[in-house]
C-alpha positions in Angstrom: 94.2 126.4 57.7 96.3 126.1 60.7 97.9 129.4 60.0 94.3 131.1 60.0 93.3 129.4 62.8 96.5 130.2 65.1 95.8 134.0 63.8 92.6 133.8 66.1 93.9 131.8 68.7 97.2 133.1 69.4 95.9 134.8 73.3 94.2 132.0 73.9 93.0 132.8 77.6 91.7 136.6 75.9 89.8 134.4 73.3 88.4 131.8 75.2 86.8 134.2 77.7 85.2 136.1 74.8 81.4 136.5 75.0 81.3 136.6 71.3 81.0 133.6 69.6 84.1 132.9 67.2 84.1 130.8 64.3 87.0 129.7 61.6 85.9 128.6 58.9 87.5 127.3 55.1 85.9 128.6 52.0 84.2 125.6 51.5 82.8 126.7 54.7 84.1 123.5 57.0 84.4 124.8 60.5 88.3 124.2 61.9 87.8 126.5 65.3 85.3 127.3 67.5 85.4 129.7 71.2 84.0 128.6 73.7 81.4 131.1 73.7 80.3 129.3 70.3 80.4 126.1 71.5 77.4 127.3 74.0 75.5 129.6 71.7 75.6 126.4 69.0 75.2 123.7 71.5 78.0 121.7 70.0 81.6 121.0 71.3 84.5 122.3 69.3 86.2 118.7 69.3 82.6 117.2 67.5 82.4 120.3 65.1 85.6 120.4 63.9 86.0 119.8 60.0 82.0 120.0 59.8 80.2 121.6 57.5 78.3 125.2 58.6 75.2 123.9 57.8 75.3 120.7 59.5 74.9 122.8 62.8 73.4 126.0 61.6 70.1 125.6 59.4 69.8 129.5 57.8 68.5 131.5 55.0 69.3 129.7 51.5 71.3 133.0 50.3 73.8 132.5 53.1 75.8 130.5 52.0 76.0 131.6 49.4 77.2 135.4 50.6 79.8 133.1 53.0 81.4 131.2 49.3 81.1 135.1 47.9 83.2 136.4 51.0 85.5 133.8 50.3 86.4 134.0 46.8 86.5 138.0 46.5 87.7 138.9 50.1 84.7 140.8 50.9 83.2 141.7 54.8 79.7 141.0 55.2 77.0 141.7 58.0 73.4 140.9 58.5 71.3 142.1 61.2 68.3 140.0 62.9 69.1 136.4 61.0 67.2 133.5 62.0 69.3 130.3 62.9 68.1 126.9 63.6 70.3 124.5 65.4 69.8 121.3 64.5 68.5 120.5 68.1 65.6 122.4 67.2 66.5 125.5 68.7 65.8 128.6 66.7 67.3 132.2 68.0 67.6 135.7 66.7 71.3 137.1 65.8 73.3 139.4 64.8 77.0 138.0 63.2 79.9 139.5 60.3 82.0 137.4 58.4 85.7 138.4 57.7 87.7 137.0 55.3 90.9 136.5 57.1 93.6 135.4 54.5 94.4 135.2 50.7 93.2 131.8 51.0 89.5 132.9 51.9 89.4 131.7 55.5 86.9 133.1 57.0 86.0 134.6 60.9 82.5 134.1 62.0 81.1 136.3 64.8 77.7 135.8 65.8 76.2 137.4 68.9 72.7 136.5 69.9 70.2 139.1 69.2 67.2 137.7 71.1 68.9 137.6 74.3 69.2 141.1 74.3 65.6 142.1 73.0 64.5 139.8 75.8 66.5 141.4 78.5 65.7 144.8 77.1 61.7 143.9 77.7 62.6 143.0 81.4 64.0 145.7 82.3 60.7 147.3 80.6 58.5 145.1 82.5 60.3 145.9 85.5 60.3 149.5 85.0 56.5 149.3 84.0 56.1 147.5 87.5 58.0 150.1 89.4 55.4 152.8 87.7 52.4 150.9 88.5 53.3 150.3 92.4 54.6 154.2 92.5 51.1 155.1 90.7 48.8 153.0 93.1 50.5 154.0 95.7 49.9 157.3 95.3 45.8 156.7 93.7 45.2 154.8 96.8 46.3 157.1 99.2 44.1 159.9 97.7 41.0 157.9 97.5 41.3 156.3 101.2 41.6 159.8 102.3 38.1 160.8 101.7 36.8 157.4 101.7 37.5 157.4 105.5 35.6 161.0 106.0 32.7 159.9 104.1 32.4 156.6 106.2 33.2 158.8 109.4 30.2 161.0 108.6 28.0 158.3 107.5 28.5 156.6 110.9 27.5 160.1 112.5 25.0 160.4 110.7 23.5 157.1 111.1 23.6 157.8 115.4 20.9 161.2 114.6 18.6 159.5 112.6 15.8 158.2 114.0 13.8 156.2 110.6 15.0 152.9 110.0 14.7 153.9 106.4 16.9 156.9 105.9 19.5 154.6 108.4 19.0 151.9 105.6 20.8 154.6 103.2 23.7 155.7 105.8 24.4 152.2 105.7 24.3 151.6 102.3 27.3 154.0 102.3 28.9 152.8 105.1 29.3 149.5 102.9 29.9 150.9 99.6 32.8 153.0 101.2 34.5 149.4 102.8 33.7 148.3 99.2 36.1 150.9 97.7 38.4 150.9 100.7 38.8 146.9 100.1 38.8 147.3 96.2 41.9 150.0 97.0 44.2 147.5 99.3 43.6 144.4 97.4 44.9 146.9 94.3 48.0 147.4 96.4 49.2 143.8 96.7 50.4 142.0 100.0 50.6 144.1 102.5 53.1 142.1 104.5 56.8 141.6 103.5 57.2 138.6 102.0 58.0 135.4 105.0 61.0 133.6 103.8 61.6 130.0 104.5 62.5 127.3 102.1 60.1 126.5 99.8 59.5 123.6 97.2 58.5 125.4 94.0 56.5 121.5 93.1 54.8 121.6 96.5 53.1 125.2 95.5 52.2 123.8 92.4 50.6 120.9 93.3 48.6 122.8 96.0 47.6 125.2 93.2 46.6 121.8 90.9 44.2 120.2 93.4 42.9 123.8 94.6 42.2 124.7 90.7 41.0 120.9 90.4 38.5 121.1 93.0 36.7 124.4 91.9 36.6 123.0 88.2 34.6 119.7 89.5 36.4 117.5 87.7 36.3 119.1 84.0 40.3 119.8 83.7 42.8 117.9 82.6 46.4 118.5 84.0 49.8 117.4 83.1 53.2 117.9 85.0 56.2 118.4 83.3 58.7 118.7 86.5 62.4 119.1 86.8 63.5 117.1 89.6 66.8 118.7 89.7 65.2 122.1 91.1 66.4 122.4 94.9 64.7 124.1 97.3 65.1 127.7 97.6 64.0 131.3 99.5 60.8 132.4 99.0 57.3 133.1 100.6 55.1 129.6 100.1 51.8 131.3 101.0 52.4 134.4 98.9 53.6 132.2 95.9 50.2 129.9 96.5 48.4 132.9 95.4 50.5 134.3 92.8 50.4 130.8 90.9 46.7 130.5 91.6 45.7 133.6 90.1 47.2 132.2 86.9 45.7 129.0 86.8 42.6 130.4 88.4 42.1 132.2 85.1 43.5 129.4 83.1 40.7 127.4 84.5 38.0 130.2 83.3 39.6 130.8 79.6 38.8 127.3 78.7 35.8 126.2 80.9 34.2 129.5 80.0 34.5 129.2 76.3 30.9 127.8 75.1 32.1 125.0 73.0 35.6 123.9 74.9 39.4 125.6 74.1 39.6 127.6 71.3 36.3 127.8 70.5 36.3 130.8 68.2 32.9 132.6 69.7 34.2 132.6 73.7 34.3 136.5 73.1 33.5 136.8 76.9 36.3 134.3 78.1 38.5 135.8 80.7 40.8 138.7 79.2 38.9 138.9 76.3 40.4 135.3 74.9 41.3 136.1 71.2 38.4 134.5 68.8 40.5 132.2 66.4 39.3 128.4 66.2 41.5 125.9 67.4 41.4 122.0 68.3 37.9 121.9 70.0 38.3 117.9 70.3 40.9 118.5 72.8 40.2 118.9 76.8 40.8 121.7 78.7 43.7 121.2 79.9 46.1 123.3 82.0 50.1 122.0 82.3 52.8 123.1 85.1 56.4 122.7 83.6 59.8 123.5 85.8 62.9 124.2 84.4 66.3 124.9 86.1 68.4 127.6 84.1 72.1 128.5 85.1 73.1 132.1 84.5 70.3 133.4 83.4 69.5 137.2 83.7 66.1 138.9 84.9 66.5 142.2 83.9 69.7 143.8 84.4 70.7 141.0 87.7 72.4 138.1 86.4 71.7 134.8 88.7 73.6 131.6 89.3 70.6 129.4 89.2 66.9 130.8 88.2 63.6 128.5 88.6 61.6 128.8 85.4 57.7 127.8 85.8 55.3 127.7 82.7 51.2 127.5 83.5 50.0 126.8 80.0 46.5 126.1 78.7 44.3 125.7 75.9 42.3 128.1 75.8 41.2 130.5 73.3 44.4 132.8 74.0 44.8 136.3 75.0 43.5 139.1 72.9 46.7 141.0 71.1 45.0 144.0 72.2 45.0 143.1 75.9 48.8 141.1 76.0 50.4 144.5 76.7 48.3 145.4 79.1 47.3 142.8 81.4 49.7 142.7 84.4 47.8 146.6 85.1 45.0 147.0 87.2 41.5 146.7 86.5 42.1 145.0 83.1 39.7 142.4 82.4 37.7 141.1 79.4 35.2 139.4 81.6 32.2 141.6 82.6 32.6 139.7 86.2 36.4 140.5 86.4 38.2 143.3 88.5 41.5 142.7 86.6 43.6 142.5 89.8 44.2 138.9 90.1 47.4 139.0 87.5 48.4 142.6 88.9 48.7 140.3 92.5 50.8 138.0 90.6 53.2 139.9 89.1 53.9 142.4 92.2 54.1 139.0 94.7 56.8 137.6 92.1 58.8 141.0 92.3 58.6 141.0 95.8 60.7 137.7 95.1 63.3 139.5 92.6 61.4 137.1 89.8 59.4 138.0 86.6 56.3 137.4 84.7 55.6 137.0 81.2 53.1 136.2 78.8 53.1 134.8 75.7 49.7 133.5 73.8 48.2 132.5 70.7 44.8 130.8 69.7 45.2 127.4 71.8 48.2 127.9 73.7 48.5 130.5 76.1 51.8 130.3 78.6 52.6 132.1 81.7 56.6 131.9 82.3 57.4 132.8 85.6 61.5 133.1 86.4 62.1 133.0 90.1 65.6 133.6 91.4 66.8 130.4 93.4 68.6 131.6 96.8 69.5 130.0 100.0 67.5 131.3 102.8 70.1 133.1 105.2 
């Protein structure tokens, strides 16, 4: 085995600063090398892994091994496309990885690469280019419906100084309103309209001014739990801006469960806030909204890769998110509540680009979570 090994390893600073996980293996499938690259993807060190068995760190499909034994004996290369693993952490991931028998003995080289890394960077950069498109589209709606907003408003006003009945002036004035109606409606659609004032922030001190903000409108009928990461430094970023961004989230966190008749995931709350999908869950359990910080070192949003990234989850219990709306809720007037105007998590989302970050969602009956990733940068 040490001749297969040292047929890997022989450039060891070209192989050690692969991205691709390596793996040797023997055919009765004890690991005898790992890259460094593997030893991160399989959170395991090579020293504790070596002479191990592949499945004491990698749970997979029961044919696996069995097509890693059949490599082995008959010298046969192998691929397979989207496999589940499970680390024995508990991690599960999504990848890619061919096995190459690398001597008559039936060594064998595993390479793995992680496949839901990339499907998740690939939706970023969709979500950011769907962002882009929205701001470049509201842009453009709002200035053509200010435009004649402000000449009917300007006429109405004109009109309202010839009239001499109070009750055709009751009309001009009804316009008058409607069009500061529309003409509100229009900038609140267009997001902050002040760059973004950067000082440093503590990501746990906009929380818990969005918990006791949230806390005080619900009277009482929330539970909340914090789940912080003390670690998390300070960083750049707008506190007021990110007040509001995280409040529309738990704002309508708050209304999916408190609105559903018979408490989270009641399976009639067809009216909850974004149309709340209508399986039954736990109805026994409060309502109950939870703030969770992570820290996360090189971690990319989108195609930007960052040294250190703040990840914040607002999750409740509500009846979850409708599949129908999940796609579509970061647009504009998208609401499944008759009261809504749908621009709260539209807000949200173009506050946190403002701060290089991302929003995502991710819900089922009972457990809805907002992940928000926010770059963390010293203020300069």
């Amino acid at each position: 085995m040490a001749n297969a090994s040292n047929s890997v390893t022989g450039y060891p600073h070209i192989v050690d600063s692969l991205s691709t996980a390596l793996l040797v293996m023997d055919r009765n499938l004890l690991i005898h090398y790992m890259n460094p690259a593997a030893e991160n993807l399989l959170a395991v060190s090579a020293t504790r892994s070596h002479g191990m068995a592949f499945s004491g760190i990698v749970l997979v499909a029961g044919d696996t091994e069995r097509r890693l034994k059949a490599a082995a004996d008959h010298g046969r290369s192998f691929s397979q496309h989207e496999a589940e693993y499970m680390l024995m952490n508990g991690a599960r991931m999504i990848v890619d990885y061919t096995v190459t028998p690398i001597n008559p003995e039936g060594d064998l080289l595993l390479e793995i690469w992680r496949r839901d890394q990339l499907l998740r960077i690939n939706r970023e950069e969709d979500i950011l280019s769907q962002q882009e498109t929205n701001r470049v589209l509201v842009r453009g709606m709002a200035h053509e419906i200010k435009n004649p907003l402000g000449g009917i408003r300007g006429a109405a006003q004109l009109l309202d100084r010839e009239l001499q009945s109070a009750e055709l002036r009751e009309y001009t004035q009804v316009i008058i309103d409607e069009a500061d109606r529309l003409r509100s409606l229009v900038d609140r659609m267009l997001g902050p309209n002040k760059a973004p004032r950067l000082i440093r922030t503590n990501i746990h001190e906009v929380l818990e001014r969005v918990r006791a903000l949230v806390e005080a409108e619900s009277h009482g009928k929330l539970t909340f739990k914090r789940d912080f990461d003390p670690s998390l430094p300070e960083f750049c970023a707008d506190r007021e801006q990110l007040i509001q961004a995280f409040l529309n989230i738990a704002r309508n966190a708050m209304e999916a469960c408190l609105e559903s008749p018979d408490g989270p995931g009641n399976s009639d709350s067809r009216n909850s806030h974004h149309n709340r999908d209508n399986s039954s869950s736990n109805t026994s359990e409060p309502a109950t909204i939870t703030f969770r910080t992570r820290t996360l070192r090189q971690f990319t949003i989108g195609p930007v890769r960052h040294r250190l990234v703040c990840r914040i989850d607002v999750i409740d219990n509500g009846p979850g998110i409708s599949p129908q709306l999940q796609q579509n809720i970061f647009y504009p007037m998208i609401s499944g509540r008759a009261s809504g105007n749908g621009l709260g998590l539209a807000i949200t989302q173009s506050i946190i680009g403002r701060h290089h970050g991302l929003v995502e969602c991710n819900s089922e009956p009972g457990h809805t979570n907002f992940v928000i990733y926010l770059p963390v940068e010293e203020c300069t």
